[in-house]
C-alpha positions as CSV (number, residue, x, y, z in Angstrom):
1,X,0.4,-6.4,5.6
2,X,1.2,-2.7,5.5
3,X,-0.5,-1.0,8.4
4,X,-3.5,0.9,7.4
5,X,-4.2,4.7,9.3
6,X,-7.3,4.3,11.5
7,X,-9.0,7.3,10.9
8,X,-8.8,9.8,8.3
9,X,-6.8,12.7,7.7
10,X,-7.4,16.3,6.1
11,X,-5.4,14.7,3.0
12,X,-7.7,11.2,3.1
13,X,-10.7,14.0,3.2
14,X,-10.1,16.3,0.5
15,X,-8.8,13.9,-1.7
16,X,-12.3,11.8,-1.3
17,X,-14.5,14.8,-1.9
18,X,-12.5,15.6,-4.8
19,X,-13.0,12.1,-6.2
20,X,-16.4,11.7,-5.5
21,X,-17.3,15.4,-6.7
22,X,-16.0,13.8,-9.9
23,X,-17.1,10.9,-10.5
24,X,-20.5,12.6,-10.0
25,X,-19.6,15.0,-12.7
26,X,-18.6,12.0,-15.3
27,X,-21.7,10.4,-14.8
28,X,-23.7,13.4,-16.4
29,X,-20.7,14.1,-18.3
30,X,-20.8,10.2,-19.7
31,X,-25.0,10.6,-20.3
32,X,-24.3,14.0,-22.2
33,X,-21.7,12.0,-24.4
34,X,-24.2,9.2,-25.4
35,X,-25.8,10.6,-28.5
36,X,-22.5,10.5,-30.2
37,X,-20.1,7.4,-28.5
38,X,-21.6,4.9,-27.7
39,X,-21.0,3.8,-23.6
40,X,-18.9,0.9,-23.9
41,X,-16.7,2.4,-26.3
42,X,-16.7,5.5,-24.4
43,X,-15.4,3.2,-21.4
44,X,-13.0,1.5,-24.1
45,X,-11.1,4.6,-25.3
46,X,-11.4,5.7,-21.3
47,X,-9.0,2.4,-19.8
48,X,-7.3,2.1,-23.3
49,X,-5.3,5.5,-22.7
50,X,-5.2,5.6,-18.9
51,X,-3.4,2.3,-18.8
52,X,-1.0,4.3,-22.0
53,X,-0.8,7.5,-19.3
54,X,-0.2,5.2,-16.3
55,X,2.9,3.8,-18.2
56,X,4.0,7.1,-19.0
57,X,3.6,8.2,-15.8
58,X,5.5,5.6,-14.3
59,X,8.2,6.0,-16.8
60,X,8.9,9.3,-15.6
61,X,8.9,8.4,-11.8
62,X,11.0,5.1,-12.2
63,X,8.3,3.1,-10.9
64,X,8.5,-0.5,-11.9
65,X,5.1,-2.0,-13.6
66,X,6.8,-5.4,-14.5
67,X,8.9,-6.8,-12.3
68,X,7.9,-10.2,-10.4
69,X,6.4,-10.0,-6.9
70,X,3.8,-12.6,-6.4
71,X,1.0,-10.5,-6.9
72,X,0.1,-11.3,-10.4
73,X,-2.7,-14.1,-9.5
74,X,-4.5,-11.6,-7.3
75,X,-4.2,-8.3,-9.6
76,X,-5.7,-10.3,-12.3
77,X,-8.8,-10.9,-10.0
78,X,-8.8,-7.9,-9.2
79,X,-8.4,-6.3,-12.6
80,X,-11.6,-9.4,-13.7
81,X,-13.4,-7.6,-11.2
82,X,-12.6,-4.2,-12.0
83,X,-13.5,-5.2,-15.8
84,X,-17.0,-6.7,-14.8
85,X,-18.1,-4.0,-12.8
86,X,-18.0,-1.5,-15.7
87,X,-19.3,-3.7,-18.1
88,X,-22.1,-5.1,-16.3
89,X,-23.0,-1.2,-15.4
90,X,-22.6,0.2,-18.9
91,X,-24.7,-2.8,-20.5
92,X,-27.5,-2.2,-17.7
93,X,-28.4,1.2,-18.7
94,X,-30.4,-0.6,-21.9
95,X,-32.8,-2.2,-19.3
96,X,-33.2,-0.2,-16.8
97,X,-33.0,4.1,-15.7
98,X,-30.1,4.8,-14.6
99,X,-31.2,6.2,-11.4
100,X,-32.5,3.0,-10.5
101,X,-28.7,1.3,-11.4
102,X,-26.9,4.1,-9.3
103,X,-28.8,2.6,-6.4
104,X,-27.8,-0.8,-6.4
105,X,-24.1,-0.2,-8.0
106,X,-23.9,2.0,-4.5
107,X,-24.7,-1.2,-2.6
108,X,-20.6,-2.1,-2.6
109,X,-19.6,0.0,0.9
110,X,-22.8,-2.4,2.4
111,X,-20.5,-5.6,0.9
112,X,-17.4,-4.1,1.6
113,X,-18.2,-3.4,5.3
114,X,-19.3,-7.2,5.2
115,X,-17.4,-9.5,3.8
116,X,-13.9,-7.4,5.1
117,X,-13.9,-7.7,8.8
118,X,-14.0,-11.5,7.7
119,X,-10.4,-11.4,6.9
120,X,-9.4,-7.7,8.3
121,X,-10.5,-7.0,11.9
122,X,-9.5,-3.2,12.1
123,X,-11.9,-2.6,9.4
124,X,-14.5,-3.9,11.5
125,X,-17.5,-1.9,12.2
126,X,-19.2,-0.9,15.4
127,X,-22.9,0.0,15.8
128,X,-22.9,3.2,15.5
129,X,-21.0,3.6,12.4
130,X,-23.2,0.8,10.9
131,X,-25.8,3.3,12.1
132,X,-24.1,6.0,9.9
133,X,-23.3,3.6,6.9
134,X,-27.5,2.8,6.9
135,X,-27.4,6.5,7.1
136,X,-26.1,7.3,3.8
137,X,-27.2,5.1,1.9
138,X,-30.8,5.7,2.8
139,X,-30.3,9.4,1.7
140,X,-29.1,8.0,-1.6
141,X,-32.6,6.4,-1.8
142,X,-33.5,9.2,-1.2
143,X,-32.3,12.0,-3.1
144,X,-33.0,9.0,-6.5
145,X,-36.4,9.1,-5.6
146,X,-36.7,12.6,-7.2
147,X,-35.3,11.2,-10.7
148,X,-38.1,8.1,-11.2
149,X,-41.2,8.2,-12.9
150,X,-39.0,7.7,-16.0
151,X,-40.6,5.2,-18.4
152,X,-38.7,1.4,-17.3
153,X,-38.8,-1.4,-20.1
154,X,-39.9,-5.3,-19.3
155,X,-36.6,-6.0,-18.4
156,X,-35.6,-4.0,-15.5
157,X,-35.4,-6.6,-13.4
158,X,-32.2,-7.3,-15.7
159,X,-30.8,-4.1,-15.4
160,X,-31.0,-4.1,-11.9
161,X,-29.8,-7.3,-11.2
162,X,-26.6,-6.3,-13.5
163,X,-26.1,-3.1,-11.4
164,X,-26.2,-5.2,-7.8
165,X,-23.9,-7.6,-9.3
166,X,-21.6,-4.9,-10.5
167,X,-22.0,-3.3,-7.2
168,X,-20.8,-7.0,-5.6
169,X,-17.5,-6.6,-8.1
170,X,-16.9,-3.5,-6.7
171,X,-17.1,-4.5,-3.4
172,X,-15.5,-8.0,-4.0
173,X,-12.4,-5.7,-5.8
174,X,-11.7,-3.5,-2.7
175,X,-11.9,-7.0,-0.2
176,X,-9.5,-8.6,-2.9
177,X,-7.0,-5.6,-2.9
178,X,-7.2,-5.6,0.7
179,X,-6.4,-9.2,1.8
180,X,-4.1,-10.6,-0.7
181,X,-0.2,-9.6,-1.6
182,X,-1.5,-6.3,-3.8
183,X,-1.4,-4.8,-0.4
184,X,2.3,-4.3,-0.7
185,X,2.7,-3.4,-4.5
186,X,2.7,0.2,-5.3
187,X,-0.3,1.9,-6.3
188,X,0.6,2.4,-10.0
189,X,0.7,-1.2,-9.9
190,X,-2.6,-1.8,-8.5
191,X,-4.1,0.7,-10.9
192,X,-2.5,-1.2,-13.9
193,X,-3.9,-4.4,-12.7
194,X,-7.5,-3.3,-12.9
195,X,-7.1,-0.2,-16.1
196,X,-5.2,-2.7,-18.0
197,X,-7.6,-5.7,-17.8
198,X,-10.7,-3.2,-18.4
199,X,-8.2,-1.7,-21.5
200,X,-8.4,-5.4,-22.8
201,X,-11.3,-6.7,-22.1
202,X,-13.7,-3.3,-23.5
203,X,-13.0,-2.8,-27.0
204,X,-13.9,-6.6,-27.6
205,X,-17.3,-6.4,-25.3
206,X,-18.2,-2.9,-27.7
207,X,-17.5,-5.1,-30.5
208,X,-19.8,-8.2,-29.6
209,X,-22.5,-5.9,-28.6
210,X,-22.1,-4.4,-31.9
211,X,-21.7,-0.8,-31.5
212,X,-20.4,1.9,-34.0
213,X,-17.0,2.6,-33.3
214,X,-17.0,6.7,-33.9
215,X,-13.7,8.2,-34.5
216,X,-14.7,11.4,-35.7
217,X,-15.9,13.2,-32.4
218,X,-17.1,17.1,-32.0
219,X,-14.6,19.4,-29.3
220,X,-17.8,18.8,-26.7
221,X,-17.1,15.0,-27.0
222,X,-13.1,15.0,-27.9
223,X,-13.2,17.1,-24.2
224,X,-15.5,14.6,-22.7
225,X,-13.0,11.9,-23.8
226,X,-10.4,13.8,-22.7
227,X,-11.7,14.5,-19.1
228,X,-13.0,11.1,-18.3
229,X,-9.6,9.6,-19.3
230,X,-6.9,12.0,-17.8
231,X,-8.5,12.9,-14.7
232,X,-11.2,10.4,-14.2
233,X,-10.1,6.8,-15.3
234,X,-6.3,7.8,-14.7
235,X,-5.7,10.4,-11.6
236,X,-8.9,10.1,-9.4
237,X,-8.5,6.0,-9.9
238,X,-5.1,6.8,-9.1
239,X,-5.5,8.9,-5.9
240,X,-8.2,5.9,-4.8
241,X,-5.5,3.0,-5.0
242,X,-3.1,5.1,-3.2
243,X,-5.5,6.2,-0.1
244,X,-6.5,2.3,-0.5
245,X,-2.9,1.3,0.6
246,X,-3.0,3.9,3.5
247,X,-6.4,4.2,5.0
248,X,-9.6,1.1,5.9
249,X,-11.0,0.5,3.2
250,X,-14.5,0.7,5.1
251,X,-13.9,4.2,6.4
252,X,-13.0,5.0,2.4
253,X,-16.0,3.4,1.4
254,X,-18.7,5.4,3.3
255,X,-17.6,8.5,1.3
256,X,-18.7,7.1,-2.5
257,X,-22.5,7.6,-1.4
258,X,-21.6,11.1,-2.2
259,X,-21.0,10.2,-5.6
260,X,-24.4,10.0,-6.7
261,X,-25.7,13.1,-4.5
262,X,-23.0,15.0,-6.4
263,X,-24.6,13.5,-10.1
264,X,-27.9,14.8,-9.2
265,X,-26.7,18.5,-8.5
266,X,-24.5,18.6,-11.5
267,X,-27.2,16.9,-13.6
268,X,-29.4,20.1,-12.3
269,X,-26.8,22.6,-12.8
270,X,-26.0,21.0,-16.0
271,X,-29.5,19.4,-17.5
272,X,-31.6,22.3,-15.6
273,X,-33.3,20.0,-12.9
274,X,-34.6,21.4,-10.1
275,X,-32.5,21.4,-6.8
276,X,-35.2,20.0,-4.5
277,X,-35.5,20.0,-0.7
278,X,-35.4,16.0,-0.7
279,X,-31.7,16.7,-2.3
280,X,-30.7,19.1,0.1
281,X,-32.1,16.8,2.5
282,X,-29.8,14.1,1.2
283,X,-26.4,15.9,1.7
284,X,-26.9,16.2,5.2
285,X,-27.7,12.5,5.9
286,X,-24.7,11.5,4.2
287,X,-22.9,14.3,5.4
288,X,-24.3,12.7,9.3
289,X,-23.5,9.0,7.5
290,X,-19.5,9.9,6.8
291,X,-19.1,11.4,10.3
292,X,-20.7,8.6,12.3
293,X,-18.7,5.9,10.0
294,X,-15.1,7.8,10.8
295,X,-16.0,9.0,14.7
296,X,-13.3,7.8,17.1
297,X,-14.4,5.9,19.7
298,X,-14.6,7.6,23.3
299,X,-11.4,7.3,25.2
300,X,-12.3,5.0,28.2
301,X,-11.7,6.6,31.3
């Protein structure tokens, strides 16, 4: 298998900021674009053209989608997995707040950091940056604490079970990318794999869960559309396979408790929330979380 950097770069760093900074901004994004798509036709017409832009794209590089090299078994696992996580998150939000699903989707670094090492050695933890993995995701608890009192229906229980199994196909994705033969396929590949089956699979969930299909949209939500697929579902998705095939995937991992610090700031920016001191509080955590996770260990003497 292709030999993974141990720590992480500049590049590794700015390009996981960047991703998380937006994936926090589609979440509030998404939520704005309810009223008029519904979400898992949103999530639909999101994989539907990324996978169309992903074979552009690899049209114009010469990058080979198609041809045989054994990974086919594995990238459609991966790709199930990629599909279930979205789905099971998107049809969660009926039972339960979302704040409440953000914290369990956000358990998938905890089964990453688990279930990896298993097959993987390097990517196994030490103490302390288990310590700073425990770290982050207790400031994810809480900086959500701000958003509950939020009226929950009978079913919660269903909504959150949904969202920690979604957060278990996340996980479960980034151990099966990392010990099977999609290690050595390129990432366009590896995105395809997962975009494609999710491109499939969507349109007939929105259909069996009956949903309007809208084709008439307003700029707000064509733009919405727009953003989520180009940059969200295609290049940030993109950027994560790549950094997947050159960095550990548990020192990646760490960095997505970001995402849902980010949401809350743009949902105040955006919605008008206020920007609390339990918020504030919760950057620095996970900014102390990431630092412990990637530390080098001291040189022995």
């Amino acid at each position: 298998m292709t030999q993974r950097k141990p720590h992480l770069d500049m590049v590794a760093v700015g390009l996981l900021v960047g991703c998380c900074l937006l994936w926090g901004f589609q979440q509030v994004l998404v939520k704005a674009t309810l009223p008029e798509v519904p979400p898992i036709f949103q999530a639909a017409l999101r994989f539907v053209g990324a996978t169309l832009l992903l074979f552009l794209w690899c049209r114009w590089r010469g990058v080979s989608l198609l041809r045989r090299d054994g990974s086919l078994k594995a990238g459609l696992l991966a790709g199930s997995l990629f599909a279930v996580e979205f789905s099971l998150l998107y049809v969660g939000l009926q039972y339960s707040a979302a704040s409440r699903l953000t914290i369990f989707l956000y358990t998938a670094p905890f089964w990453v950091a688990m279930l990896l090492p298993l097959w993987v050695q390097s990517e196994r933890l030490r103490p302390l940056q288990w310590l700073g993995l425990g770290l982050a995701f207790a400031a994810v608890l809480f900086a959500l604490r701000d958003g509950r009192g939020q009226a929950y229906a009978s079913q919660q229980w269903l909504g959150d079970l949904m969202a920690l199994t979604a957060g278990l196909a996340w996980g479960l994705t980034t151990v099966t990318i990392r010990t099977t033969r999609l290690t050595q396929v390129v990432p366009e590949k590896l995105l395809l794999y997962q975009i494609g089956v999710s491109a499939l699979t969507m349109p007939v969930l929105s259909w069996l869960l009956g949903e309007p299909w809208v084709w008439h949209f307003s700029g707000f939500a064509l733009g919405s559309l727009l953003l989520q697929t180009v940059v969200g579902a295609f290049a940030s998705y993109l950027a994560w396979m790549w950094m997947l095939s050159h960095y550990q995937a548990t020192k990646l991992s760490v960095f997505v408790f970001l995402t849902p610090v980010f949401a809350l700031l743009f949902g105040a920016l955006w919605l008008g929330e206020a920007v609390t001191p339990t918020l504030l509080a919760s950057l620095v955590l996970v900014a102390i979380g990431i630092v412990l996770v990637n530390r080098k260990p001291a040189a022995l003497t």
